[in-house]
Backbone bond lengths (Angstrom), bond angles and torsions (degrees), N, CA, C in turn:
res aa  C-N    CA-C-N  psi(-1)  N-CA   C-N-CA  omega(-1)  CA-C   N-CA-C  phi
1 X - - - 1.463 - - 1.520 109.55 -
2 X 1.445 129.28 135.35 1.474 142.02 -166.94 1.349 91.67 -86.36
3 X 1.203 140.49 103.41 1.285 142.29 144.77 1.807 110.89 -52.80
4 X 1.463 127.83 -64.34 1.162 122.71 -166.19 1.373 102.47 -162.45
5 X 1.416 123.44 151.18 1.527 108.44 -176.40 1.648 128.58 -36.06
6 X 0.808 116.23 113.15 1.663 126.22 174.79 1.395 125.76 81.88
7 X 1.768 112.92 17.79 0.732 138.58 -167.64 1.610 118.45 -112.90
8 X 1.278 161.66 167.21 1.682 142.22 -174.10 1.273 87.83 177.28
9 X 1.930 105.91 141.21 1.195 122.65 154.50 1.715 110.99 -93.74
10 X 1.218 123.87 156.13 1.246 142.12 161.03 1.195 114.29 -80.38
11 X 1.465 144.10 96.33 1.339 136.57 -152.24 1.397 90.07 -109.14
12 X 1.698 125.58 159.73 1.437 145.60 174.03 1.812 103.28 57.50
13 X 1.141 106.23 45.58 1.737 108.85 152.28 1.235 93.86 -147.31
14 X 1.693 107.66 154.23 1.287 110.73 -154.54 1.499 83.01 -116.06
15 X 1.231 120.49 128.85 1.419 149.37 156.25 2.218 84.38 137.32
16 X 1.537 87.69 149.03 1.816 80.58 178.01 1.414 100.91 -80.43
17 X 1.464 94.99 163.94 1.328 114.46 174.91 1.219 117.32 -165.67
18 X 1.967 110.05 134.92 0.821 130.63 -155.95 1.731 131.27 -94.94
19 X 1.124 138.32 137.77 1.101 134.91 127.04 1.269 145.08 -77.31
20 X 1.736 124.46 116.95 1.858 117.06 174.88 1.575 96.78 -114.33
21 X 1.086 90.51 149.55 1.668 113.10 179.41 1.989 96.81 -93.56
22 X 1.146 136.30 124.34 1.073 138.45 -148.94 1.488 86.79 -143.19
23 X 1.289 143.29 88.64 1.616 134.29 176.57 1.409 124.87 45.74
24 X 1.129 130.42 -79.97 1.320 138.88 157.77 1.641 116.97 -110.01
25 X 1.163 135.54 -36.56 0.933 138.32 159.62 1.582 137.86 -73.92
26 X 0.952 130.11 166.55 1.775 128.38 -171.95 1.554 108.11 -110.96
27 X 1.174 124.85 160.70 1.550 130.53 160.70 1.269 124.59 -122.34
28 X 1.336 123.95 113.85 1.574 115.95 171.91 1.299 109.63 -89.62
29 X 1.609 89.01 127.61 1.590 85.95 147.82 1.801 115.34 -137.54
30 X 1.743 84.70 146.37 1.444 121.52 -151.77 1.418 124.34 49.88
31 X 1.374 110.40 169.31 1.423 115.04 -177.32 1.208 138.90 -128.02
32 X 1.053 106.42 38.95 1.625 123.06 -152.74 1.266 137.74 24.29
33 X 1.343 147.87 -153.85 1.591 159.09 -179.05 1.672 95.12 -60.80
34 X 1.102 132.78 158.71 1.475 145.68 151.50 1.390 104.57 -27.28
35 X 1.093 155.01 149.89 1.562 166.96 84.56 2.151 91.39 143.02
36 X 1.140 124.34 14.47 1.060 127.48 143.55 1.621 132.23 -44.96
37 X 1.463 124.52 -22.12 1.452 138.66 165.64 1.284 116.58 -33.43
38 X 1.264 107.03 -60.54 1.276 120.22 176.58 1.521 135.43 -48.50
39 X 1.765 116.08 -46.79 1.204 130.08 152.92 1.730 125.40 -49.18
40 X 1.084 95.91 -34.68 1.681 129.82 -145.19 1.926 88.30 -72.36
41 X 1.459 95.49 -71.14 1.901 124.78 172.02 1.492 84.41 -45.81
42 X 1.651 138.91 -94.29 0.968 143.91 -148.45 1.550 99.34 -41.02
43 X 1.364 127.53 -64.57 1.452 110.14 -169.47 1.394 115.79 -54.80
44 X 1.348 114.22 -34.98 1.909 117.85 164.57 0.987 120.78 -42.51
45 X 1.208 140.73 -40.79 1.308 146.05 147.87 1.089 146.94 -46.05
46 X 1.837 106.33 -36.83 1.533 121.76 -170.02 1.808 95.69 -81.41
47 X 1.663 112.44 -25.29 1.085 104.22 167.22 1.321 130.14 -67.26
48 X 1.497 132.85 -10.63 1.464 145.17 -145.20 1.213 112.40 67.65
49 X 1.268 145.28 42.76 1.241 141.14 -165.61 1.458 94.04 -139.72
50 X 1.538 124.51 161.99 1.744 132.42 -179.53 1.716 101.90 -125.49
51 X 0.950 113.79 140.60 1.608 123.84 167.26 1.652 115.95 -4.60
52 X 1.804 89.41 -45.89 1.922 83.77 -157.76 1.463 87.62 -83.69
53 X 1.170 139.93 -8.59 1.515 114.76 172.15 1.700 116.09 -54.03
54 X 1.505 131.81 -12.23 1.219 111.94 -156.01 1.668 79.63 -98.32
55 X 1.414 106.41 147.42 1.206 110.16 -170.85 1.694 114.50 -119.65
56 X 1.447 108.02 3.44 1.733 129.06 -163.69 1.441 101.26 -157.95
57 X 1.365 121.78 116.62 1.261 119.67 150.97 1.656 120.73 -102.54
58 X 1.054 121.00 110.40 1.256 126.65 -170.69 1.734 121.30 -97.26
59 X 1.158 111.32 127.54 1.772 117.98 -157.48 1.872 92.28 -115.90
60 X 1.314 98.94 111.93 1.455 115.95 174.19 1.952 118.80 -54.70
61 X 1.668 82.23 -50.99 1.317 109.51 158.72 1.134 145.55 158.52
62 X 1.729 158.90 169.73 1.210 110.01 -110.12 1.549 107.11 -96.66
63 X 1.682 123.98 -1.47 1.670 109.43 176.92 1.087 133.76 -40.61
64 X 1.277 109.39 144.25 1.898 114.95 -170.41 1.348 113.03 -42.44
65 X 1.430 122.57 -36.04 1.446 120.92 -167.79 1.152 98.25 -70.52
66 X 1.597 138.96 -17.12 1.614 127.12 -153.98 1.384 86.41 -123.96
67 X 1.163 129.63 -18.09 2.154 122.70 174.92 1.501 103.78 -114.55
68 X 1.145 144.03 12.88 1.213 124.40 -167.22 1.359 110.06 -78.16
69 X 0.924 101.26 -36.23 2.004 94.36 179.95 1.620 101.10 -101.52
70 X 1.313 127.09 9.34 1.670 115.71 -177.46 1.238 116.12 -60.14
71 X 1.883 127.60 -30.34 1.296 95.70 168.43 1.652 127.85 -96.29
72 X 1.880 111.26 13.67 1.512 88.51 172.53 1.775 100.23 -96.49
73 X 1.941 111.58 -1.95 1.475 87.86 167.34 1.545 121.44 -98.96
74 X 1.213 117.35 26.81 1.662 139.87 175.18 1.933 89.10 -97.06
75 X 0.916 106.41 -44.77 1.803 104.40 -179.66 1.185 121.82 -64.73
76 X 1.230 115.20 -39.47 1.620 136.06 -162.76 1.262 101.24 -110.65
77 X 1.549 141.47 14.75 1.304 137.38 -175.63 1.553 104.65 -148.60
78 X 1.305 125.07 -4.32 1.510 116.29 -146.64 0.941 139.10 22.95
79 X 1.707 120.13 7.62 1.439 118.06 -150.53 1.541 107.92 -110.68
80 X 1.360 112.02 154.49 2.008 128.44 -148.52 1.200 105.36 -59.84
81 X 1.096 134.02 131.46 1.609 126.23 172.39 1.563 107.97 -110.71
82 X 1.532 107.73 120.63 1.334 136.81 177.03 1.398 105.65 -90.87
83 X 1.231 118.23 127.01 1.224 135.35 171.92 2.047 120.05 -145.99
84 X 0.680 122.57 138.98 1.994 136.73 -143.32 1.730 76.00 -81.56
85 X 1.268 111.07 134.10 1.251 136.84 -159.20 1.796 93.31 -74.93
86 X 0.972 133.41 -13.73 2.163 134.24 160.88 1.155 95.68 -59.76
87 X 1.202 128.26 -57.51 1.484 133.77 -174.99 1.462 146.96 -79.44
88 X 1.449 115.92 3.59 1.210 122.20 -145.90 1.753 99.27 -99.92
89 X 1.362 104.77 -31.26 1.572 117.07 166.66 1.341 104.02 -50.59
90 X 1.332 119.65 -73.29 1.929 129.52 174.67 1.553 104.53 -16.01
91 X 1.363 111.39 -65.11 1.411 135.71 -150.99 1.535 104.45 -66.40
92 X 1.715 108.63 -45.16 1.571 115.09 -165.65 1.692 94.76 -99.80
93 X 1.182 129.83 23.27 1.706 128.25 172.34 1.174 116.99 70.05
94 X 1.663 121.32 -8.40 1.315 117.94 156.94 1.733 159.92 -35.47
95 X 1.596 77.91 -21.48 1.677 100.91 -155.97 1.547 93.25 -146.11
96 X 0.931 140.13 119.42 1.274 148.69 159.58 1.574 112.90 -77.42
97 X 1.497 107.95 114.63 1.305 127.62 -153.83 1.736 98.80 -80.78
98 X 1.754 107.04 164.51 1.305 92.64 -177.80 1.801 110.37 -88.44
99 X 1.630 95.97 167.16 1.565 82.39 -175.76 1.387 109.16 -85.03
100 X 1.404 120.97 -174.15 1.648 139.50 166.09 1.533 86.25 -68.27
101 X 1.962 78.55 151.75 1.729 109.04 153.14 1.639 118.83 -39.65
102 X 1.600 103.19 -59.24 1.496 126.13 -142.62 1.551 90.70 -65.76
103 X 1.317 122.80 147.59 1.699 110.79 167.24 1.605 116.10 -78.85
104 X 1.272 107.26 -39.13 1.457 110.68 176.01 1.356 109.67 -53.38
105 X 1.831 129.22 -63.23 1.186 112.12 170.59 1.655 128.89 -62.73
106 X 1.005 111.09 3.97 1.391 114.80 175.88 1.546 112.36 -93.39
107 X 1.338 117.02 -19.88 1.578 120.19 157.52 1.115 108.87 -85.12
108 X 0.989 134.33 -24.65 1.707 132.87 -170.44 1.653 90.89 -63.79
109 X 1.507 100.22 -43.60 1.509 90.63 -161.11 1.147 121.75 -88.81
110 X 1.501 129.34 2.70 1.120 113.60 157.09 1.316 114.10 -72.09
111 X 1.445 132.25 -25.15 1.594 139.12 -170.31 1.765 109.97 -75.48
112 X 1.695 101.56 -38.78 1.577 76.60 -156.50 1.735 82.75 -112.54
113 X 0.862 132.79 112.30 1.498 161.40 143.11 1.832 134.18 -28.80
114 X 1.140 148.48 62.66 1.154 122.30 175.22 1.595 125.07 -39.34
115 X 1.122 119.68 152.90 1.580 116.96 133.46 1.353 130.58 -27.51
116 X 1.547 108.13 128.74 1.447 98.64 171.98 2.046 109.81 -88.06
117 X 1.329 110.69 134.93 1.211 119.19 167.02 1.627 125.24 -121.89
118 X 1.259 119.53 123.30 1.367 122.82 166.77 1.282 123.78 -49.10
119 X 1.303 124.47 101.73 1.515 119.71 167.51 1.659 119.76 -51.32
120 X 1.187 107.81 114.48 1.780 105.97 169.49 1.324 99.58 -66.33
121 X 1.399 122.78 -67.14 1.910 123.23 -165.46 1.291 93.87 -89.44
122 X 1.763 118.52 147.46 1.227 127.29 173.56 2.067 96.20 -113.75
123 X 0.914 107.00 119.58 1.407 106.44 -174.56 1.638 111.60 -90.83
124 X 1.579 124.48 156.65 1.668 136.81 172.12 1.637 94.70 -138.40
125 X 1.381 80.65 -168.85 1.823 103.55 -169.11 1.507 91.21 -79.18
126 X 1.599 115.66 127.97 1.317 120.77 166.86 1.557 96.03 110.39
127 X 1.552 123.86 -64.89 1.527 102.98 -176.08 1.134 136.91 8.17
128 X 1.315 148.25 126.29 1.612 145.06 132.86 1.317 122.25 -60.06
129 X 1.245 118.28 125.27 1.668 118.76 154.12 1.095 106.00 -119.35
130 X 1.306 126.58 93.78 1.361 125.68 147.29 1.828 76.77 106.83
131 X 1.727 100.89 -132.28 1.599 106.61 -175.79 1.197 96.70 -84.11
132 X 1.324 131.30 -1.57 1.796 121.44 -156.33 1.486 102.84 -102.34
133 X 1.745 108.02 126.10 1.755 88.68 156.49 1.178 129.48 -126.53
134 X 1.565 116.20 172.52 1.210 106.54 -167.05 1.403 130.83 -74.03
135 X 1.590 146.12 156.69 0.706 141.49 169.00 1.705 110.63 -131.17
136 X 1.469 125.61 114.05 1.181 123.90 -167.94 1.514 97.52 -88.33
137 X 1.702 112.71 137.96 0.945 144.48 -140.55 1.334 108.87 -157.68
138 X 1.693 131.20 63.62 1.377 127.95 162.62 1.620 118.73 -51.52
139 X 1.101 110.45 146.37 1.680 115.62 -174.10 1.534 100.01 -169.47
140 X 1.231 107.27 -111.80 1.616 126.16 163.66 1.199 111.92 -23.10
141 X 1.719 113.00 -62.82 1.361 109.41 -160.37 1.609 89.36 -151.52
142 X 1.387 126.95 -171.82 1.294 146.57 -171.10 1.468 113.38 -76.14
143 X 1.781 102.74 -44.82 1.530 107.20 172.90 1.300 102.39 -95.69
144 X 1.691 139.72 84.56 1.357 105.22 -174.10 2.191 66.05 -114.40
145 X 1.710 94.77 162.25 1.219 93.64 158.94 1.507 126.88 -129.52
146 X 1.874 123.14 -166.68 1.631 93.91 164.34 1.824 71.72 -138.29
147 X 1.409 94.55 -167.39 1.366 100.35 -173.53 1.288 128.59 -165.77
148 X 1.524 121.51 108.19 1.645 123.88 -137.81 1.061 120.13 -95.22
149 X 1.396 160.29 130.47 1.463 153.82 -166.39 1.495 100.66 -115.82
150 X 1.318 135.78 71.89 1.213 135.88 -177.90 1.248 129.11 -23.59
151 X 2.025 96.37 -59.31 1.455 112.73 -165.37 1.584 107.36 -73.74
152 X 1.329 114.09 -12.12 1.471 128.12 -179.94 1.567 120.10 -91.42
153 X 1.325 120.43 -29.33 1.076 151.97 179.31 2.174 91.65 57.46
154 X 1.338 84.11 52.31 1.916 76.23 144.21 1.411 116.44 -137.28
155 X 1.382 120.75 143.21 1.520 132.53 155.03 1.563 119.12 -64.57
156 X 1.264 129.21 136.72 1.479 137.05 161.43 1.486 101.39 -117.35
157 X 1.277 90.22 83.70 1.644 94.00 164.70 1.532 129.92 -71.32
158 X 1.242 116.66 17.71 1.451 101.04 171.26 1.593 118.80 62.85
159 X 1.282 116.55 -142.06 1.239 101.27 174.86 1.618 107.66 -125.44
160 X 1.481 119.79 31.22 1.096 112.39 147.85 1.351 141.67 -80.79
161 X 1.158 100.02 18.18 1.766 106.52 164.40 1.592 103.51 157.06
162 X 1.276 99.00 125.37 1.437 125.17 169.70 1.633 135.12 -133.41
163 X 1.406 117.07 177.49 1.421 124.51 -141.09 1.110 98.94 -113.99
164 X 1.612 127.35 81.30 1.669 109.77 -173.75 1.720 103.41 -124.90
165 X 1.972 102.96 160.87 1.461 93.73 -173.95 1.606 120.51 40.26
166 X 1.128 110.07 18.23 1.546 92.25 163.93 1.407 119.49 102.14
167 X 1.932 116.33 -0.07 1.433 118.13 -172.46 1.387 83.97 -140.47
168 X 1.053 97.56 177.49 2.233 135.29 163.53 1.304 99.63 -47.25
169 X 1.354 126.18 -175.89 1.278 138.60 130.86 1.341 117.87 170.73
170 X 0.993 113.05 139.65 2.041 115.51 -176.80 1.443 95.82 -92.89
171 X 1.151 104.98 148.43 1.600 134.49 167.23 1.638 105.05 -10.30
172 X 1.455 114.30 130.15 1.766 112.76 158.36 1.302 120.74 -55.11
173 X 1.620 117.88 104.96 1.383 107.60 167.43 1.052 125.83 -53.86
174 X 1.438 141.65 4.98 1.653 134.47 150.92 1.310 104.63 -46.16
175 X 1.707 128.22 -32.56 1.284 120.01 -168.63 1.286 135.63 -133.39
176 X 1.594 102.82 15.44 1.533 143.27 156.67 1.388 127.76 -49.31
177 X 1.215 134.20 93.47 1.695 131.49 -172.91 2.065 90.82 -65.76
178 X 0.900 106.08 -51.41 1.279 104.40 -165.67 1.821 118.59 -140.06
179 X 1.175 115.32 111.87 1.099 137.78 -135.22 1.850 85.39 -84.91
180 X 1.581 119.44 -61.40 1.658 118.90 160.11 1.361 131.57 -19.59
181 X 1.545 116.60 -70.59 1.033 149.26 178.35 1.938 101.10 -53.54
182 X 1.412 93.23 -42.34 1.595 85.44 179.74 1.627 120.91 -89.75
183 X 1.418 111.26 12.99 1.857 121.56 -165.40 2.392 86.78 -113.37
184 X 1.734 94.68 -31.65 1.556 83.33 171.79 1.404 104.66 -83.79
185 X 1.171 138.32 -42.39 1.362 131.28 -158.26 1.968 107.32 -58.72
186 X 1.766 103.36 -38.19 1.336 83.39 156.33 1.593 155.76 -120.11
187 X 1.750 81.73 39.46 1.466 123.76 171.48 1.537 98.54 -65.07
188 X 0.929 87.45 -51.84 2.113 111.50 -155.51 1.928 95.13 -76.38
189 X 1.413 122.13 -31.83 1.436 114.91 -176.42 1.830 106.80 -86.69
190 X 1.821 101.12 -18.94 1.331 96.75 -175.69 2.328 103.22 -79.76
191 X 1.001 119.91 4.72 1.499 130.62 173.31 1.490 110.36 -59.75
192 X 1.526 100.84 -46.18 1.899 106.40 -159.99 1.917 96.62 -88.95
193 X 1.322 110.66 152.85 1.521 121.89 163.12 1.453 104.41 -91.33
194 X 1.644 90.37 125.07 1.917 87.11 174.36 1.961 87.09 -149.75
195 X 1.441 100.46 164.08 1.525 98.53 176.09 1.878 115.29 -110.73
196 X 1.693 96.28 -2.34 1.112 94.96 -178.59 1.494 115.46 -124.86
197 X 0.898 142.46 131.02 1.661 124.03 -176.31 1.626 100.35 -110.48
198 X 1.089 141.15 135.18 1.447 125.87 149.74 1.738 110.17 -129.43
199 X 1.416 131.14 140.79 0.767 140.58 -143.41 1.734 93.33 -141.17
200 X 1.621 97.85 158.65 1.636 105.12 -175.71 1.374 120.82 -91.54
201 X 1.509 95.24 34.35 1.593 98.27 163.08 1.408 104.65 -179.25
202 X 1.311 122.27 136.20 1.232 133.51 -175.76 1.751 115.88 92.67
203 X 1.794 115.47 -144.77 1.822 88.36 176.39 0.960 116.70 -132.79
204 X 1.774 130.87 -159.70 1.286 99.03 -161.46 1.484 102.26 -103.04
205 X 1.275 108.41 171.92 1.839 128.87 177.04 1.074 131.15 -90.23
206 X 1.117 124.76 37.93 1.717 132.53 167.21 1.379 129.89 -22.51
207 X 0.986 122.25 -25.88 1.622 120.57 -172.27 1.448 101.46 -110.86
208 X 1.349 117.88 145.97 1.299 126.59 178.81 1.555 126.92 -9.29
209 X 1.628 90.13 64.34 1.741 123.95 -168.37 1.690 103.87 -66.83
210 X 1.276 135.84 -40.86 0.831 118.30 162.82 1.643 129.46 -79.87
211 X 0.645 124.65 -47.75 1.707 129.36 161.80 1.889 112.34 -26.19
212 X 1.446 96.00 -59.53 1.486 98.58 166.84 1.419 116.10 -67.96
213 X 1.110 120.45 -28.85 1.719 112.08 175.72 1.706 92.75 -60.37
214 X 1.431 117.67 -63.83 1.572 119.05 -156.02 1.828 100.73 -49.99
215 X 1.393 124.16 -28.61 1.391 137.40 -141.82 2.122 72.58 -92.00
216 X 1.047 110.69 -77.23 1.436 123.56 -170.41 1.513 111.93 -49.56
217 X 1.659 119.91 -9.73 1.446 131.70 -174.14 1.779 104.47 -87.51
218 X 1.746 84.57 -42.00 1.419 82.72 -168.47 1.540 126.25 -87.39
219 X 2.032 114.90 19.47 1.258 105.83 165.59 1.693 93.40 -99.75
220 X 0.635 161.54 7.60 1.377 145.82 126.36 1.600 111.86 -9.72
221 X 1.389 127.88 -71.43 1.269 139.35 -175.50 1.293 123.39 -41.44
């Protein structure tokens, strides 16, 4: 799905996922649930484009819905996977990440597992990938990130705040390390002018997307 020039949603995998058109090359970011590959390749294609064009896979952060397929699309793409330097242990199987609040998802997660993948880029606040930069964004977890396309004026907020049913909303505290950290992170996204917001869950925000972030920042206060 064409979100905005040079821009693409990944439709029928559940966590969003992105396409950027980066000069000649593409950028993903995230990869949805496990067996997501398949969709993932298919939209690469429907554009005229083949796997090895994506040249960055970018990990918001490390939940299954946003790595589950990162290492068969690290296989099928060759391309570097950047992940925010809190996280990069999680990502490469090093470090056993902390669990969720929820108990149910906290059994889930010992069962359902990503791949471990080596981060090539270790990402901070400010980074570039490609045209996009980073903006660190605690919510979920410590490394969560969002990620700004200036010349495009859209935000990928990750999962610090998204557009569902029709309102705002910050992250489910079932799955929130820190509930603070996640009221600044979209303090800190309501700062930048963008016209589009899309976020890793729910849809996207087209209409005076930043204004409503700042409007939705300021019942926090």
């Amino acid at each position: 799905m064409k979100i905005t020039d040079g821009v693409y949603q990944v439709e029928g995998v559940n966590c969003n996922v992105y396409l950027v058109e980066d000069e000649d090359k593409l950028i993903l970011i995230d990869t949805g649930l496990p067996r997501s590959a398949k969709k993932i390749k298919k939209c690469i294609e429907d554009l005229g484009r083949k796997p090895t064009d994506v040249s960055t896979i970018v990990v918001t952060h490390f939940h299954i819905d946003h790595v589950g397929s990162l290492k068969k699309m690290k296989d099928a793409t060759a391309a570097k996977v950047a992940v925010h330097e809190a996280e990069a242990d999680y990502v490469a199987g090093k470090r056993a990440p902390p669990k969720p609040k929820n108990l149910m998802f906290k059994a889930l997660s010992s069962i359902v597992k990503a791949e471990p993948v080596e981060p090539d880029i270790v990402l901070k606040e400010g980074s570039k990938v490609g045209r996009l930069t980073v903006i660190h964004t605690p919510c979920h977890s410590e490394g969560s990130i969002s990620l700004f396309d200036i010349d495009r004026k859209v935000m990928f907020s990750g999962d610090a705040v998204r557009f569902k049913d029709g309102k705002l909303q910050g992250p489910p505290s079932r799955f929130t390390l820190d509930p603070d950290k996640a009221e600044e992170s979209i303090e800190k996204i309501s700062t930048f002018n963008f016209d589009i917001m899309l976020g890793g869950q729910g849809q996207p925000l087209k209409e005076n997307a930043s204004q409503k972030i700042r409007e939705f920042s300021s019942t926090f206060k």
